[in-house]
C-alpha positions in Angstrom: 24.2 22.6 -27.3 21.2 23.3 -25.6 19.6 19.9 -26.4 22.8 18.5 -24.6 22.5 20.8 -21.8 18.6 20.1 -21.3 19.4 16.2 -21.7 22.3 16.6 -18.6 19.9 18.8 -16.3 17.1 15.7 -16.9 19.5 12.8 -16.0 21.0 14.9 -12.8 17.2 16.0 -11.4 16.6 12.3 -12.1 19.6 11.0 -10.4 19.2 13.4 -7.5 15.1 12.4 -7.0 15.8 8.8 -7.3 15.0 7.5 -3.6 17.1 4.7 -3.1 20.4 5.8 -5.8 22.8 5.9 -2.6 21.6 3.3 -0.4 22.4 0.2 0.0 22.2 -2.7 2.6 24.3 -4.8 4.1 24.0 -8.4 5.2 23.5 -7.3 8.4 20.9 -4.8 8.2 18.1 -5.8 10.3 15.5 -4.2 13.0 15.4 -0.6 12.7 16.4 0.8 9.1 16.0 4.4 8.1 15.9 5.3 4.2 15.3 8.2 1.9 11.5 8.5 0.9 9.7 11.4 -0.1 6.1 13.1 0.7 4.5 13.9 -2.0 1.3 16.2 -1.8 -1.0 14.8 -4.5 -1.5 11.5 -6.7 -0.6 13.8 -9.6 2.6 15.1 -8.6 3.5 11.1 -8.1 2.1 9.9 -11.4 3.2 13.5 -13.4 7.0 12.7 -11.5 6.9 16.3 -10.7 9.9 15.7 -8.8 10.2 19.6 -7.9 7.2 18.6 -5.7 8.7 15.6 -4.0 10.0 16.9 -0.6 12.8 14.5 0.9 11.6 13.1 4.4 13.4 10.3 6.4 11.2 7.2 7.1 11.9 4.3 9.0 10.9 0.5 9.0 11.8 -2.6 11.2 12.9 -5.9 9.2 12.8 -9.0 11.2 13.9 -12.5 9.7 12.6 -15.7 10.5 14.5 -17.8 13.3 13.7 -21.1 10.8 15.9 -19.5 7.7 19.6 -20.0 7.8 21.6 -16.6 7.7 23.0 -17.9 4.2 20.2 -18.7 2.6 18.4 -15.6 0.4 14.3 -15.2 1.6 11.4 -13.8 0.7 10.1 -10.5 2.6 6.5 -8.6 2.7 6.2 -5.1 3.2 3.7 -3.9 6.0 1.8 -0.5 5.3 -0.1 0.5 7.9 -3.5 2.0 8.0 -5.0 5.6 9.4 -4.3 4.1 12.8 -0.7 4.6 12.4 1.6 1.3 13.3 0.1 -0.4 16.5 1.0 -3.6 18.3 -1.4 -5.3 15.9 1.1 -5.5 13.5 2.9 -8.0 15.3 0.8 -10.7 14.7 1.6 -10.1 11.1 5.4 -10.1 11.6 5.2 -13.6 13.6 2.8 -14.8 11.1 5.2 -14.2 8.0 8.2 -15.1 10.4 6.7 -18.6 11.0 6.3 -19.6 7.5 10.3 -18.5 6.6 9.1 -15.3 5.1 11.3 -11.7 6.4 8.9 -8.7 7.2 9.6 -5.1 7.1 6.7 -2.9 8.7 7.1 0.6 7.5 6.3 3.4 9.7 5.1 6.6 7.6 3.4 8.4 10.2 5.6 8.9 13.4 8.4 9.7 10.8 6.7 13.1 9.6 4.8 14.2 13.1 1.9 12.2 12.9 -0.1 9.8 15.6 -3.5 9.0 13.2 -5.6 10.0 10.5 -8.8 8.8 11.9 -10.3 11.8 12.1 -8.5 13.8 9.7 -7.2 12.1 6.6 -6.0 15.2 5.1 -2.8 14.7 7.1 -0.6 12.8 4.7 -2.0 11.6 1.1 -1.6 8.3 0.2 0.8 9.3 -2.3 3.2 9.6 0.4 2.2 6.1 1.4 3.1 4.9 -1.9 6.5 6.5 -2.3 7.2 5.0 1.0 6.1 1.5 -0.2 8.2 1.8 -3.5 11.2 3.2 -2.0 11.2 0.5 1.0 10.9 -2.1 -2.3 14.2 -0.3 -3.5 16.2 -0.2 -0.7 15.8 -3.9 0.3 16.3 -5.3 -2.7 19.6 -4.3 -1.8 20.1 -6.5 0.9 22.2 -9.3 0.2 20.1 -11.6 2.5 16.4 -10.6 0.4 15.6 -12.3 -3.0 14.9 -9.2 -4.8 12.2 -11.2 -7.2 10.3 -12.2 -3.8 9.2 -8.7 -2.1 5.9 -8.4 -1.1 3.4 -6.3 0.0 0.4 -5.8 2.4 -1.7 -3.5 3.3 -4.3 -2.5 5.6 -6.7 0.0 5.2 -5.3 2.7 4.1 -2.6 1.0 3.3 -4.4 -1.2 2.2 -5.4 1.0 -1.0 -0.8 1.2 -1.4 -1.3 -2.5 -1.5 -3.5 -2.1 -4.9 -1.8 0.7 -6.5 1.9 -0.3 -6.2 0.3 -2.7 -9.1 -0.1 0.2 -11.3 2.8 0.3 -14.0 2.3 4.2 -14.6 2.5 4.5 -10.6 5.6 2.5 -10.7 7.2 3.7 -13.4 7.2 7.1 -11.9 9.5 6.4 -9.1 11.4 2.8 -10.2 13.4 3.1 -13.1 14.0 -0.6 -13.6 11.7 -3.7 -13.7 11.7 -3.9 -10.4 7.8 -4.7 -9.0 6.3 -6.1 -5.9 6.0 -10.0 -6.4 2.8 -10.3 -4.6 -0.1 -8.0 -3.0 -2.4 -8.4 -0.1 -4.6 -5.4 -0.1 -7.0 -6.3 3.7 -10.1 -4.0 4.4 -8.5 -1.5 1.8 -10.0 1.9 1.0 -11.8 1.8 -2.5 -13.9 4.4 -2.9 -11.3 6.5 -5.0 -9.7 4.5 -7.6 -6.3 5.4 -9.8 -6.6 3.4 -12.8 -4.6 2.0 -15.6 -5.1 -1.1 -17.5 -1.8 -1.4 -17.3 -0.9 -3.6 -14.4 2.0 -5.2 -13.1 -0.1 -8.3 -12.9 1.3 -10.2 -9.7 -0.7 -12.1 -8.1 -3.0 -10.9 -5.9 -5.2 -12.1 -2.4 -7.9 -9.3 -1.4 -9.3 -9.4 2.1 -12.2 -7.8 2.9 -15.2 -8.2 6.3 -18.6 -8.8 5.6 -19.5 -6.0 8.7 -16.8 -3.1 7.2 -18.8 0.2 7.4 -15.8 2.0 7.2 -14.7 1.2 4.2 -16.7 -1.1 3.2 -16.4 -5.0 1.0 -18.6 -4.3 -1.9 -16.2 -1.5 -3.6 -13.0 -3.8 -2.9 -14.2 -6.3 -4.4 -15.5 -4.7 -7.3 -11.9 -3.1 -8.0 -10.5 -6.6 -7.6 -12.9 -7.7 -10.1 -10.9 -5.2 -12.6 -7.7 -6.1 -12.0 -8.1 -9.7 -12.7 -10.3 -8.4 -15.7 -6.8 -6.7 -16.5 -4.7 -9.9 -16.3 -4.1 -10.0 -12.6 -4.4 -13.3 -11.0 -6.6 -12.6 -8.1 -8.0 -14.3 -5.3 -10.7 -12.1 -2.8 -11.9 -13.7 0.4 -14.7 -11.6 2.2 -14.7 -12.8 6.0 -18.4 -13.2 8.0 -19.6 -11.0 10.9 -15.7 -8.9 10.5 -16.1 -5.5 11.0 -13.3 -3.1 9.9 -9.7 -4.1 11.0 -10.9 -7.3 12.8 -6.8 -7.9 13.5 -7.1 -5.1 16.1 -5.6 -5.5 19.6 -9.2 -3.8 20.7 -12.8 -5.5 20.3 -15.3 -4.1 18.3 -16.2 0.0 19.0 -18.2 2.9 17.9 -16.2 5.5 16.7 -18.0 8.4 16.3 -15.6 10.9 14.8 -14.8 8.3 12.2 -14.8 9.7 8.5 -16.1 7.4 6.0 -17.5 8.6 2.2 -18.6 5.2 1.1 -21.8 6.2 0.8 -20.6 8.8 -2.2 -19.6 5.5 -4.2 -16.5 5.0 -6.1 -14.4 8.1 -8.0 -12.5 6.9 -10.4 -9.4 8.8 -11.4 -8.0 7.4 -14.9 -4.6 8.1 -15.3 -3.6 8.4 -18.9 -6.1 11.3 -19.2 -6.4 11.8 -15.6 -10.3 12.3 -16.0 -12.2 11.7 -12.5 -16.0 9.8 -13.0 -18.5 8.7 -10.6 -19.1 5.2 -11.7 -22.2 5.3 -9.9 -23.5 8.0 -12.2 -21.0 8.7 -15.1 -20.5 12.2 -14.4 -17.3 13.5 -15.3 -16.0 16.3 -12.6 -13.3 18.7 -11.7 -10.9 18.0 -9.5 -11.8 21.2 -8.0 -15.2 20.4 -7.1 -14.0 17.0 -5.1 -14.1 19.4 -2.0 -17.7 20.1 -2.7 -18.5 16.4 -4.2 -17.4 14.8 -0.9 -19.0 17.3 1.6 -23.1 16.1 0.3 -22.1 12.4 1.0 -19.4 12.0 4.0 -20.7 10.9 7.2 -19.2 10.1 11.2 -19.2 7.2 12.9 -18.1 3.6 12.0 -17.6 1.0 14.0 -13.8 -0.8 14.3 -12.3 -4.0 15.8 -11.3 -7.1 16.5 -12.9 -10.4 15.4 -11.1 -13.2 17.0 -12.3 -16.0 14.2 -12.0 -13.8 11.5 -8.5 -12.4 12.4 -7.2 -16.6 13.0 -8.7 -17.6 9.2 -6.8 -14.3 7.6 -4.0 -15.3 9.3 -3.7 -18.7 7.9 -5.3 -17.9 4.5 -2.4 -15.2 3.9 0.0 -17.3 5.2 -1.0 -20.1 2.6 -0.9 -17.6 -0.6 2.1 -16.2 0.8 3.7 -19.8 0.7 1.4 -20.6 -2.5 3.7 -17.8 -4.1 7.0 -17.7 -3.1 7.8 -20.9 -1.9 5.5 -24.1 -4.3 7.4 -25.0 -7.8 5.3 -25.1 -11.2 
């Protein structure tokens, strides 16, 4: 009896922390679209699915279809994740970029949502675990949507959403929150965060087009496209495409600045955090440390200032190149 009992309680904290069980879309659904996320503190409490720790917040995302598509016919759609920046008007390029080719987009907003303009200068606001439930939830919910092919959701990611666009790969990561084989059919991590890594060899493997600038001293190529190195070592079919004389976010609406209150640790190197055992190494060194040391770890190698913006040439070329895989993908027949 109390197996039965313990077995019950499981499948109702499961039912009640699932974040898309009770909504659905209709064929209607378009612009603005609230749905049920969660913010989750720490990368642990995602991949552990310490659900007691996942606090319900309301997020929000606009979905716009492309005017070339008829209203019958099922589409393709890629997910947006913003970086520390929050969503800006930058975003629209993408939207009319996607829009142009027949593809749906739906930017997701995870900052103005919970009370927050940027991270810039303090990105202990809102973990990218939060970021990640909110890319995995938005794959949920609009797979619901009777005008979205459900096996053609996509998503990119810049900055620090750029590092969501990575890790929604990771099965463990996945598997915490979606209960079904549902997975991103595509990933377009652009000048993504990789100096802290969540690994697993075990990878969703769809494809994969990594963007990174030659200039980025804010995040910075090298690291990227190291970790992009591993996931096609893994099995992932990837494609990285560094971009000469682009700084950091070279799709900004601004041209390139010096940001002096800018927060970068790409000088500390890459920390891996391996899941399974959920060890933490500095590849640069091998030392093995303590989570609770991180604090310490970061404060010897952190620095201000980095510079950010637009690059005109740079910004035109990602624009076509991810509108070519993005076609490459969903659209061209074996």
């Amino acid at each position: 009896m109390n197996i039965l009992l313990s077995t019950w309680i499981s499948l109702l904290l499961l039912i009640t922390f699932s974040p898309s069980h009770a909504q659905t879309l209709d064929a209607k659904a378009k612009g603005r679209i609230e749905f049920q996320s969660y913010t989750t503190k720490t990368m642990f409490d995602l991949a552990r699915e310490r659900r007691q720790n996942w606090v319900e917040q309301k997020v929000w995302g606009d979905l716009s279809f492309s005017t070339k598509v008829a209203e019958t016919e099922k589409v393709p759609v890629i997910v947006l994740m913003h970086g520390s920046g929050g969503l800006g008007p930058a975003i629209s390029q993408w939207v009319d970029a996607f829009n142009e080719v027949g593809v749906a987009t739906f930017a997701v907003n995870s900052f103005a949502p919970r009370g927050i303009r940027s991270m810039v200068e303090d990105q202990t606001l809102l973990s990218t675990a939060a970021n990640l439930m909110d890319a995995f939830t938005a794959l949920q919910v609009l797979a619901t949507h009777p005008r979205i092919d459900a096996n053609r959701i996509g998503v990119m990611g810049f900055s620090k959403g750029g590092e969501v666009a990575f890790r929604t790969a990771v099965e463990p990561l996945r598997r915490a929150v979606i209960k079904s084989d549902l997975k991103f059919a595509l990933h377009i991590p652009t000048y993504a965060g990789c100096s802290q890594v969540y690994w697993s060899s075990q990878l969703t493997k769809a494809p994969m087009l990594n963007l990174v600038g030659e200039l980025d001293d804010y995040s910075t190529a090298e690291p990227c496209e190291a970790l992009a190195k591993h996931y096609e070592d893994a099995g992932t079919p990837v494609k990285t495409i560094r971009y000469a004389g682009a700084n950091h976010a070279w799709d900004s609406m601004i041209p390139v600045s010096w940001y002096p209150n800018g927060t970068t640790a790409s000088l500390c190197g890459v920390l891996r955090w391996d899941i399974e055992p959920w060890t933490i190494t500095v590849e640069k060194t091998g030392e093995v440390i303590e989570p609770a040391k991180l604090e310490s770890f970061f404060s010897t190698c952190s620095k201000r200032g980095v510079h950010y913006g637009r690059n005109e040439k740079a910004f035109r070329q990602s624009r076509a190149d991810a509108q070519s895989y993005v076609q490459s993908v969903f659209f061209l027949k074996n």
